[in-house]
N, C-alpha and C positions, 0 to 999 in steps of 0.2 A: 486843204489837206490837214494843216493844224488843226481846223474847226474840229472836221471829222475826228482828226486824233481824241481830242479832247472829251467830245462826247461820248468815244468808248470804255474811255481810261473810267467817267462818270458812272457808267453803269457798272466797271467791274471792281474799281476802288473804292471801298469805303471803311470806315475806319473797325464799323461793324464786325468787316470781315478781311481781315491781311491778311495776307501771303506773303512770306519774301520767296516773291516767285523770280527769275530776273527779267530782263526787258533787255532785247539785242534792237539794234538801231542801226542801217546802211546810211555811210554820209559820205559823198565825194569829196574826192581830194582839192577840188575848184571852191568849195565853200570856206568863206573869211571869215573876217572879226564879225563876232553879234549872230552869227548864225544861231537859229533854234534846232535844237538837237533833240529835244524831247520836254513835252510836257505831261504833266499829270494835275489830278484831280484828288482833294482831298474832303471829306468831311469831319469837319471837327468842330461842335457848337459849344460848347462850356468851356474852352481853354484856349489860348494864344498859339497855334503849331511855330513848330519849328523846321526846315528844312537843310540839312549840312551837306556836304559835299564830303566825306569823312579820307579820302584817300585816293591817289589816281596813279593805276599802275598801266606800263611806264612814269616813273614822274614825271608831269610836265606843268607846263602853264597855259596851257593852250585852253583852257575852259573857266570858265568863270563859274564863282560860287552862287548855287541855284538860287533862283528869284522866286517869292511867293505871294502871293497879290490875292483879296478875296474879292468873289465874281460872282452875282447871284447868287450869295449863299452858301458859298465851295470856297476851298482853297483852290489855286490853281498856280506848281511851280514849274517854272521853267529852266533850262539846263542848255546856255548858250556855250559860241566860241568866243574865246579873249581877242582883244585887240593884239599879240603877239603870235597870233595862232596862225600857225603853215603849215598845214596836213600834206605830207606826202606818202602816198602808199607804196614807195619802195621803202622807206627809212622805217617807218612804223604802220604798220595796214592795223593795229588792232588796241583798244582802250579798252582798261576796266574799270569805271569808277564805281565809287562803293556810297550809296548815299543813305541817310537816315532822317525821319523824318517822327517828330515826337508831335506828340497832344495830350497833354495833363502827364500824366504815369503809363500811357501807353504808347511803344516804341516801337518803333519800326524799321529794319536795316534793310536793302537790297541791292545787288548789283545794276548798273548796267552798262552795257559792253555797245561800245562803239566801233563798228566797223569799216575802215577808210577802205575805200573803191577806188580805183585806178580810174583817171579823164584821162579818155584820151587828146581831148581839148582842151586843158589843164595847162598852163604856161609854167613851167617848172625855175620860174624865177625864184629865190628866196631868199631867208635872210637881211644882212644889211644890205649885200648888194640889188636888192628889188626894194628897200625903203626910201623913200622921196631923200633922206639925206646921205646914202651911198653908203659905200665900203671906204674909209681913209687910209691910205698907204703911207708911213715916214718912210722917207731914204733920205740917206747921205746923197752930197752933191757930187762925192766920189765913185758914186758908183761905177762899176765896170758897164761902158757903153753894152748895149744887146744884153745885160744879164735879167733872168728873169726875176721880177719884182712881187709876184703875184699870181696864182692857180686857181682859175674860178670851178668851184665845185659848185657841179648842177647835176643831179640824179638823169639818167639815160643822157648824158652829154655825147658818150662817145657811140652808146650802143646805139641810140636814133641818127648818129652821123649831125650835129646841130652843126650851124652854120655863125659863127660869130663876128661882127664886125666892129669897132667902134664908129658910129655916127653923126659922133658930135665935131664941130672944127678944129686942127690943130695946128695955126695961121702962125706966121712966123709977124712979128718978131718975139712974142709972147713965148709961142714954143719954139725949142733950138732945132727940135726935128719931130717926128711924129709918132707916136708909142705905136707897139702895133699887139694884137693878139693875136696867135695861133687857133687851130683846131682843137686843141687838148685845153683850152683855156690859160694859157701862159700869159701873160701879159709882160711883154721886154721892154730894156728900157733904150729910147733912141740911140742908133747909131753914134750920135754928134753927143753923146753923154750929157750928163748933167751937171755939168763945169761952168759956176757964177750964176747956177740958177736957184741957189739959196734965197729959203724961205718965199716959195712961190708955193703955189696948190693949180694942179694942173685935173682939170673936171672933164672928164672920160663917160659920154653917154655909150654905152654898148647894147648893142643888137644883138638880141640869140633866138635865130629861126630852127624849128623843129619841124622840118617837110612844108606842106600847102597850108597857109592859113592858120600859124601856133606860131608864135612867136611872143617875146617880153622881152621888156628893158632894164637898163641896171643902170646904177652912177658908182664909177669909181673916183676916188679923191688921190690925188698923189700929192704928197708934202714934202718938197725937199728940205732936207737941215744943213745947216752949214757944220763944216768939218771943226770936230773942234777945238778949244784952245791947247786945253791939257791931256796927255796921254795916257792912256790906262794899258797896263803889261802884265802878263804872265808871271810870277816867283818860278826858278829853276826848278825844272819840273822834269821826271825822264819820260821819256817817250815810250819804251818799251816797258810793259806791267804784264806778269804770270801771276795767274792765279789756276786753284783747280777746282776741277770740273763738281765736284760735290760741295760748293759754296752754293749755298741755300739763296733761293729768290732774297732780295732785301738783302742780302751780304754786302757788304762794301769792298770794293775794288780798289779804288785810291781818289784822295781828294786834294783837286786843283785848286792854287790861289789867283789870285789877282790883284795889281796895283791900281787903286781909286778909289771913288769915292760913291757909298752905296752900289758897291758891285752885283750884278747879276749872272746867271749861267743857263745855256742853254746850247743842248747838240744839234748841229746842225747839221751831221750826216753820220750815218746812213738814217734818213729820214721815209718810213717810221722807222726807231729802233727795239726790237724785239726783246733784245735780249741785257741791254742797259738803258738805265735815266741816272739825270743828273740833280744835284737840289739846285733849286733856283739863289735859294742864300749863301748853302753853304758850299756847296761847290763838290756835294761828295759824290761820286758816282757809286754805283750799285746795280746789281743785276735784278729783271725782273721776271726771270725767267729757268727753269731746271738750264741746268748747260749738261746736257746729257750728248754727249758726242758720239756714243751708241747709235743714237735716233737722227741727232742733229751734226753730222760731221761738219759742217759750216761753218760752225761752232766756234773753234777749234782757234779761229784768228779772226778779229774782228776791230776795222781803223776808227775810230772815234775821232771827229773834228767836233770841238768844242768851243765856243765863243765867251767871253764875257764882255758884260757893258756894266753903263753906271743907266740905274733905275731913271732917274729925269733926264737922262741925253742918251738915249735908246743909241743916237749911230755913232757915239764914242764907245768902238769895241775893238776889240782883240781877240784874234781865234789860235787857237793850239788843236795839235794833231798828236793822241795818243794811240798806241797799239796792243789791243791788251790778246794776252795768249793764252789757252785755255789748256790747262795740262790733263792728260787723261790718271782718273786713280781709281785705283782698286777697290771698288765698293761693294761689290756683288758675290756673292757667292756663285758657284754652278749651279743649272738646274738639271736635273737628273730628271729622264721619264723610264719607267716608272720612278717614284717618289718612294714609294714602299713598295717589299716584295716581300708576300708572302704564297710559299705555295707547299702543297704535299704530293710525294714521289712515295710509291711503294719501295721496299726492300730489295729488291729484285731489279731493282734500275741497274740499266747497265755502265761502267766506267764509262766516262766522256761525254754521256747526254748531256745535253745544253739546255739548262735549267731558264737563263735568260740573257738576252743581251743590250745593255742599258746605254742610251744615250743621253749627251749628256752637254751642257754651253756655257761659255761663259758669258753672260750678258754684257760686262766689260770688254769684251775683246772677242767678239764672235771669230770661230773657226780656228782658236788658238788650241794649245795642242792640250790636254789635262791628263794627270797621274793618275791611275787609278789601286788602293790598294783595298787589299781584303783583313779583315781583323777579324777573327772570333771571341765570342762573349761568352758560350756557352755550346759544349764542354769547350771548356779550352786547350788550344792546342790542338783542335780536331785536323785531320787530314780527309775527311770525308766531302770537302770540296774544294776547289781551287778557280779563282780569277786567272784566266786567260787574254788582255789585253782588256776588252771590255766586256767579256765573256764569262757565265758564271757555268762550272762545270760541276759533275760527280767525277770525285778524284780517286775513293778507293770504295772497295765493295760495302754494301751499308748491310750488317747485319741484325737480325731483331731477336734471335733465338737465344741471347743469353741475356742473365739478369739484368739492367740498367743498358741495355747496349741500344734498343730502338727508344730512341728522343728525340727532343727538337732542337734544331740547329740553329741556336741566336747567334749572327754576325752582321757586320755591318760593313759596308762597300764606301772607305775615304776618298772623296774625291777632291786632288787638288789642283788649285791653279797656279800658274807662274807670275804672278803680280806681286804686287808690294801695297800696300800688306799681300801674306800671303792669307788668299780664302781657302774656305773647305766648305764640302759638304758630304754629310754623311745621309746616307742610302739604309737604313735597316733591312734586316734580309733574315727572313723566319723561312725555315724550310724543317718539315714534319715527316717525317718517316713514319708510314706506315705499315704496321704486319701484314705477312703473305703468308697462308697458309699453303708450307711446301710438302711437309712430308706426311703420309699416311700412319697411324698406329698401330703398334702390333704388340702381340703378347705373346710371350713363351708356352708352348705345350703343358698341361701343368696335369699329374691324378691325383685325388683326391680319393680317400678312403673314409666307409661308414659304416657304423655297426646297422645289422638290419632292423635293429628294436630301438633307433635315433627316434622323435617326436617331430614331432611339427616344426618351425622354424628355427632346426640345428644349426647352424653353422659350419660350413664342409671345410670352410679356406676363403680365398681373397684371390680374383684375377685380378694382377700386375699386368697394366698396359704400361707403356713408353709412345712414347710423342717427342720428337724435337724440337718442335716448332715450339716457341715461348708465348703462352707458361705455360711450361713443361707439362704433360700429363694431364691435361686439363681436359679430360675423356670420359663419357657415356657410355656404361656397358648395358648389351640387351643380347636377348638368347633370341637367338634366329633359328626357330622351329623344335623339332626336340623333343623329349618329354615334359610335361608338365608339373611334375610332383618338385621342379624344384625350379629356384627362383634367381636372378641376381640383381644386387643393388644396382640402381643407375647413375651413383656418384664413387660409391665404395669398391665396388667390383665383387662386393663379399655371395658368396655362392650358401643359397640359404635353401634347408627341404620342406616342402608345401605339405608334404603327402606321407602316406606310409611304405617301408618297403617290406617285400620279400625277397629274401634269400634263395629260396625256393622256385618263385616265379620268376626273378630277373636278377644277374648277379654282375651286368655291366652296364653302366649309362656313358654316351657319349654325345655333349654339350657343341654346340655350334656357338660361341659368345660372339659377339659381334660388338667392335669398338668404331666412336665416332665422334672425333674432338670435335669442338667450339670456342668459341672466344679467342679462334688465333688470326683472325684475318681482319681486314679490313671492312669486308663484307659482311655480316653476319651468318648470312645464307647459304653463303662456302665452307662444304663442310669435305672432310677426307673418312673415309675410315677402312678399316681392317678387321680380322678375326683370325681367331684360333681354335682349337680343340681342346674340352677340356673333359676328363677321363674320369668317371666314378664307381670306383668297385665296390659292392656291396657285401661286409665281412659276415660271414654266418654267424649267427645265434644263434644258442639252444632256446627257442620258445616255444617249441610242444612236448608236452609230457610224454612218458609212455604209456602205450593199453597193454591193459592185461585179458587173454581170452580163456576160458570167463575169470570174471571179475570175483566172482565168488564161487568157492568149491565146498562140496559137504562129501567127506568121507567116511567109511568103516575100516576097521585093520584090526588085527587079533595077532595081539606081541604076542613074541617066543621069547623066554629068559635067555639073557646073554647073545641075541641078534640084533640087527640093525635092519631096522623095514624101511625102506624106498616108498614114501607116502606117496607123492606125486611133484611133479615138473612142469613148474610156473612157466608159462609160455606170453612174452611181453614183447612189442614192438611199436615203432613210432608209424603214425600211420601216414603222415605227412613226410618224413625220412624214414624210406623204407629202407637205405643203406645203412642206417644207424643201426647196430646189430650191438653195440658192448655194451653191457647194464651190468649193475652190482646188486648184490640181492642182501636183505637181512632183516633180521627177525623183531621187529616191536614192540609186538605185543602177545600177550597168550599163552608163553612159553613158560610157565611154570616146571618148578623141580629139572627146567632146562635140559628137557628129554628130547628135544629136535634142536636140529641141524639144519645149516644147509649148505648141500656143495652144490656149488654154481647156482642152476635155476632149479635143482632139484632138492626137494624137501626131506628129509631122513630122520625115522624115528631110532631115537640109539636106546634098544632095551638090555644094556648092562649092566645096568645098577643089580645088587641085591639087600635083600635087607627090608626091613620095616616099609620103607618105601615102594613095594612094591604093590601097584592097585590089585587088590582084588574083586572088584565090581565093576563095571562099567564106569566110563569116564569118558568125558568131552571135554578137548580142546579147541578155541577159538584164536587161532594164530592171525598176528598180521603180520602182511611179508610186506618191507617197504623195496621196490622197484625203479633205482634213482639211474641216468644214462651213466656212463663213465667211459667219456671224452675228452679233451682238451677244451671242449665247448663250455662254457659255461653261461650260464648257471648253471648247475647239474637240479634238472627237476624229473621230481619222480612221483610214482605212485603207490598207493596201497592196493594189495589183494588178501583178500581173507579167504582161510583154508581153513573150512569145519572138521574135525579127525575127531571122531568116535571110537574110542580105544578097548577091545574087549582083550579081557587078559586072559591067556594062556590056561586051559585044561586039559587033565589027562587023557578025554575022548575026543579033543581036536587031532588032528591029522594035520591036516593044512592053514595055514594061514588064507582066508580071503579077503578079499578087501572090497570094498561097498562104496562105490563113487557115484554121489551128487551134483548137479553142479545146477547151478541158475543160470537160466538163461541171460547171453549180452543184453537183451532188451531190458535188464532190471538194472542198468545201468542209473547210479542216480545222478538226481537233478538239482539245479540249484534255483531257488528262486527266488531274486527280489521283488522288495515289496517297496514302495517308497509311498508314504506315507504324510499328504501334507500336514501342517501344522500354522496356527497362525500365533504371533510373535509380535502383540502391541508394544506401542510406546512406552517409555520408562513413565514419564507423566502421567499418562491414563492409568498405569499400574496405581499407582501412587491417590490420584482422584478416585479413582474406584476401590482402592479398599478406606479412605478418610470415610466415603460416603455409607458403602456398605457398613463400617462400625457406627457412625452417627443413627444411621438405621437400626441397627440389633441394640443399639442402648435406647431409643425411642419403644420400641417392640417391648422389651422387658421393663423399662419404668410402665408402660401403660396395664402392662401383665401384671405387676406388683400392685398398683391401685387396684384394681381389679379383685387380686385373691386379699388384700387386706380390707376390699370391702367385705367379702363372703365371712372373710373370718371372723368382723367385730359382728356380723348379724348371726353366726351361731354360735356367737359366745354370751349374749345377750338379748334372750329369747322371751323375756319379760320386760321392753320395752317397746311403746307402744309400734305397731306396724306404720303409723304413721313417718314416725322417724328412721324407720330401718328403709322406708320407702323414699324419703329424702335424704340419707346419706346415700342410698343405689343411685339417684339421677346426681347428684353433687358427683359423687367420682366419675363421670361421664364429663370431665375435665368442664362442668358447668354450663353446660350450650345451652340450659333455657333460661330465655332473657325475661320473657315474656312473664313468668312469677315473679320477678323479682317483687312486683310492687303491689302483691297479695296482700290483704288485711288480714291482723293478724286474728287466728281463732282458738277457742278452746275447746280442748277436747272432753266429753263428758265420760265423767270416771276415770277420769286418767288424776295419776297422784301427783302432774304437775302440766301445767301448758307448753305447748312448744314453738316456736317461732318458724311456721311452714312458709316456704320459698312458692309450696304448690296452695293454687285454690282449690279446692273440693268441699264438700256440706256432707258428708258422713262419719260415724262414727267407727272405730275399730274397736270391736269386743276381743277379750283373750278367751279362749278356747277352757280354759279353765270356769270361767265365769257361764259361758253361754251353756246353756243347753244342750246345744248340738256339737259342744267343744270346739269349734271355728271362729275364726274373725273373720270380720268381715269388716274391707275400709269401702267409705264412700268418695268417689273423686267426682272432680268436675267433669267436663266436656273431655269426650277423648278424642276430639282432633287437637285438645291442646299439647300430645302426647307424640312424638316422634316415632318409627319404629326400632329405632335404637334404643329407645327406652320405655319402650313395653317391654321389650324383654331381660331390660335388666329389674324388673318388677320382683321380687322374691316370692319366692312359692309358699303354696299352704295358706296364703290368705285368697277370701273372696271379696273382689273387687266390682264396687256398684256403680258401672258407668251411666249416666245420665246426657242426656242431648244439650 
């Protein structure tokens, strides 16, 4: 089974390729010293390895540090049991050693865990008592006959029922009587005690059968001492020690002395003890454990038998009996559940609801009785809740509708104990009042008065809502149905006109406003609302003029000296208020020498005058009669009518007066007409660039214009030099563009009274007209594609020009 081991480990170990993978291992509890527990496989060729044993949890000594041995070419180590080694798998079923194995600079760590299996074949003998040299027992030769001297512990002793015997001889004269052992493993010591059997060793082979076929052997040694010379005693010491309960493990209780020599100390009951140890030197005792009397009421009294001896004569001892008593103290506060309380109640809670009811203990004294008070933090002094026993209540109505009055109620819940010290604990306690949205809004009836020539969004007034609920007013107005020409704010209330009115057409509105707070609840989406009626009379204006029918009158009349002639009676009315009947009438224009009148709406020629003044040929008058209302209404707007009156004056073969009425027709009614007329309105900038640019331009224009007429000028001021030169100052003022003569050789001209330095090539001569024959010149030039058309025609006239190819 090793072999196979080995060969696997071969192919999966190699130094090539590690893993700290771990490696578990079953090994009976029946397997001893030198057992092999596991082997491995290493390759390492250039370096020495090393194999360790690095740590073994449990700590024990039960395995031996690994062996490594080279085999063919391989390391190969191995991981046995020590010579001390007694695996039992009820004490310990399970091992982890930690092992490392190195080669040069490369390291390797891994677990392996060994797992002990219960034999049930397994002889559960162990320790000294199953060693070839036994268990040795000293006793005094005093001992108390029958007392027990010795407890063999064996794992499942009592639970597989094991059968114990001693089988070795215990022949008398040697032995005074015969030791015997119990079931439970006691071993007593003979009846006939051990009185003059000083310094004997009595050798005890014992039998321990576990059911059919399991069984093992053990040697006990028993060593009587003689009692001895000198006495060793207790220093007055009291019996009774209080201490309390909140002395910390390690605390010291009291420390006993004793008289001799190299004294030792050790409790001998209650064995084990729990809840104290004593030092072996010094003698101090000390608790090693809470003494919570809470958990452990046991606690509470506990007898302590205590021994000293002297270290070399183990059975010169002396034992003392103390009593130590465990006081209970007040270490604990209460615990309160809840621990914190926080919660929120609407407004609207009714007095005596029962917010919460908290339980609460003392952990030092369970079921004992505790104070409970209530204290507030904020507002303080509140009366809006009250403790009940243990009971948190609503004590008086919680209102939220006025300023500062809905808040949160910080207090806290003191609870206290009756101990010494006295504890406390304090319970915080948040409780949030929320808004209830209770009451509906409303607004007073309210009328509102408007002229009927108001504009667009005049302003009529402000609906006043009221709310109770806090904060206050805090309302949404909208118009629920209605007319549409007018409007109201949705925060303001303010009542504003969209549209135009008439007087005429509608002279009452009646507003449905409809209000609807928010932000008073808890809820957001709980909403109340209300409305009212709000009343708008619309106040008359004059805003139509009056008509006049007709609009224009042409009359005849023939004065009589010293009468009043009745011309005619303006007839004017509002066409849109037909009830409008009062008008004022008066006279504008036309009325020269102030010969008419007028009563009421009729017109009156007053012919009283005499004198110079009086017309004797026909005459026309053009009256304007202005026609304003005269009401309380205002503005008072009026109109004009003009009344033509043809005035023939009085002669001695008239008889009667007649009069000759014209009138134009309404249809010649005038008209007015706009004209709108767009216009376009550049930038201040462009104004500005465009007239720098437009002068740069007209001073460009006129310098070019002035070279120009001062070339004309010098050529007919000087009409007797040669046409060659009048022909090359013309292309020179043409601000110089031909390039192409510059680098003409220079020629002379024949007959001329001096040469001139031509810019142009040409091979002709110019005659003066005076000279020639035919009175003309004539120049000869070169090629005329040398010639642009800009400056052919600044060529000067009256000469003939010889173009040649």
């Amino acid at each position: 089974m090793a072999l196979l081991r080995i060969l696997a480990l071969l192919l999966a170990l190699t130094v090539s390729e590690l893993h700290c993978l771990p490696w578990f291992i079953n090994v009976s509890e029946s397997q001893g010293p030198g057992t092999i527990l596991q082997s491995f496989s290493f390759n390492c060729t250039s370096h020495m390895p090393t194999l360790q044993l690095v740590h073994v949890q449990p700590p024990t000594t039960f395995f031996n540090p690994p062996s490594l041995t080279r085999w063919q070419g391989i390391y190969v180590g191995m991981v046995t049991l020590s010579s001390s080694a007694r695996l039992d798998a009820l004490s310990v079923n399970h091992y982890k050693l930690q092992l490392r194995f190195t080669c040069g600079n490369h390291v390797m760590e891994g677990p392996l865990s060994v797992d002990v299996r219960r034999d049930p074949g397994h002889s559960a003998c162990a320790g000294r008592f199953a060693s070839p040299a036994g268990e040795i027992i000293q006793v005094l030769e005093t001992v108390t006959p029958g007392a027990r001297l010795y407890t063999l512990l064996l794992p499942g002793l009592e639970v597989q029922r094991a059968q114990i015997n001693i089988i070795s001889a215990q022949d008398p004269p040697y032995f005074p009587g015969p030791f015997s052992i119990n079931g439970q493993g006691w071993l007593l010591v003979p009846s006939q005690g051990l009185k003059g059997q000083a310094e004997k060793v009595f050798q005890l082979q014992i039998l321990v059968t576990f059911g059919q076929n399991r069984s093992c052997l053990g040697m006990l040694k028993v060593k009587v001492l003689p009692v001895p010379s000198s006495l060793i005693s207790f220093l007055k010491q009291a019996s009774n020690i209080t201490i309390l309960e909140d002395l910390p493990p390690g605390g010291k209780v009291v420390q006993v002395r004793a008289r001799g020599f190299d004294v030792r100390y050790e409790i001998l009951s209650p064995v084990p003890c729990p809840l104290f140890s004593i030092g072996r030197a010094d003698g101090v005792i000390r608790t090693t454990a809470p003494l919570e009397l809470a958990q452990a009421p046991g606690a509470a009294v506990t007898r302590l038998r205590v021994k000293a001896y002297e270290r070399l004569r183990p059975w010169v001892s002396v034992e003392l009996e103390l009593t130590v008593n465990v006081r209970s103290v007040n270490r604990w506060p209460p615990r309160c559940l809840p621990a914190m309380l926080v919660t929120q109640i609407p407004e609207t809670t009714p007095v005596g609801t029962v917010l919460n009811t908290f339980t609460c203990a003392d952990p030092d004294s369970p079921g004992s009785i505790l104070d409970y008070q209530l204290q507030f933090h904020s507002p303080p002094g509140s009366a809006s809740l009250c403790l009940r026993d243990r009971v948190l209540e609503v004590n008086a109505t919680l209102d939220c509708d006025a300023r500062g009055a809905c808040f949160q109620h910080a207090a806290s819940i003191l609870v206290l104990d009756g101990g010494q010290p006295l504890m406390t604990t304090e319970v915080p306690v948040l409780v949030m009042v929320t808004p209830v949205n209770e009451f509906s809004p409303a607004c007073v009836p309210h009328k509102f008065r408007i002229r009927e020539d108001a504009g667009p969004h005049t302003l009529l007034g402000s609906v006043v809502g009221m709310d109770k609920d806090y904060p206050h007013n805090n309302i949404e107005y909208y118009i629920s149905g209605g007319p549409t020409i007018f409007s109201v704010d949705r925060l303001s209330g303010e009542v504003h006109l969209l549209g135009s009115l008439d007087y005429e057409l509608q002279t009452l509105y009646r507003l449905n406003v409809l209000l609807i707070d928010h932000g008073q609840d808890q809820d957001p989406t709980h909403h109340r609302s209300g409305s009212c009626t709000i009343t708008i009379e619309v106040e008359d204006v004059n805003d139509h003029a009056p008509e006049c029918q007709p609009p224009f009158q042409e009359l005849t009349i023939y004065a009589l000296l010293g009468h009043s002639v009745e011309v005619t009676k303006v007839s004017c009315w509002v066409p849109q208020e037909p009830q409008r009947l009062a008008f004022s009438y008066s006279i504008v224009g036309g009325n020269s020498q102030s010969r008419f009148s007028l009563q009421g709406a009729t017109l009156v020629y007053n012919n009283i005058l005499l004198g110079p003044l009086w017309p004797e040929q026909f005459y026309t008058y053009e009256l304007l009669i202005r026609v304003a209302d005269a009401g309380p209404s205002i503005p008072h707007l009026s109109t004009t009518a003009t009344v033509s009156v043809h005035l023939i004056p009085w002669s001695a073969s008239t008889v009667a007066t007649r009069t000759h009425r014209s009138t134009v027709p309404s249809v010649m009614t005038p008209l007015l007409v706009t004209d709108t007329e767009a216009f376009w309105q550049p930038e201040p900038w462009f104004v500005v660039v465009l007239t720098v640019t437009s002068a740069l331009f007209v001073l460009a224009l006129g310098w070019l214009l002035l070279r120009l007429f001062q070339g004309l000028v010098q050529m007919h001021q000087t009409p007797s030099k040669p046409a060659q030169a009048l022909l090359l100052n013309g292309i020179q003022g043409t601000e110089e563009s031909i390039q192409g003569f510059m680098e003409a050789p220079r020629m002379e001209m024949s007959q001329a009274p001096s040469s001139v330095d031509l810019s142009l090539h040409f091979d002709g001569r110019a005659q003066d007209s005076r000279e020639s024959p035919f009175s003309q010149t004539t120049l000869h030039l070169g090629p005329l594609s040398l010639l642009t058309p800009s400056q052919r025609l600044l060529l000067p006239p009256g000469i003939h020009y010889l173009l040649f190819p």
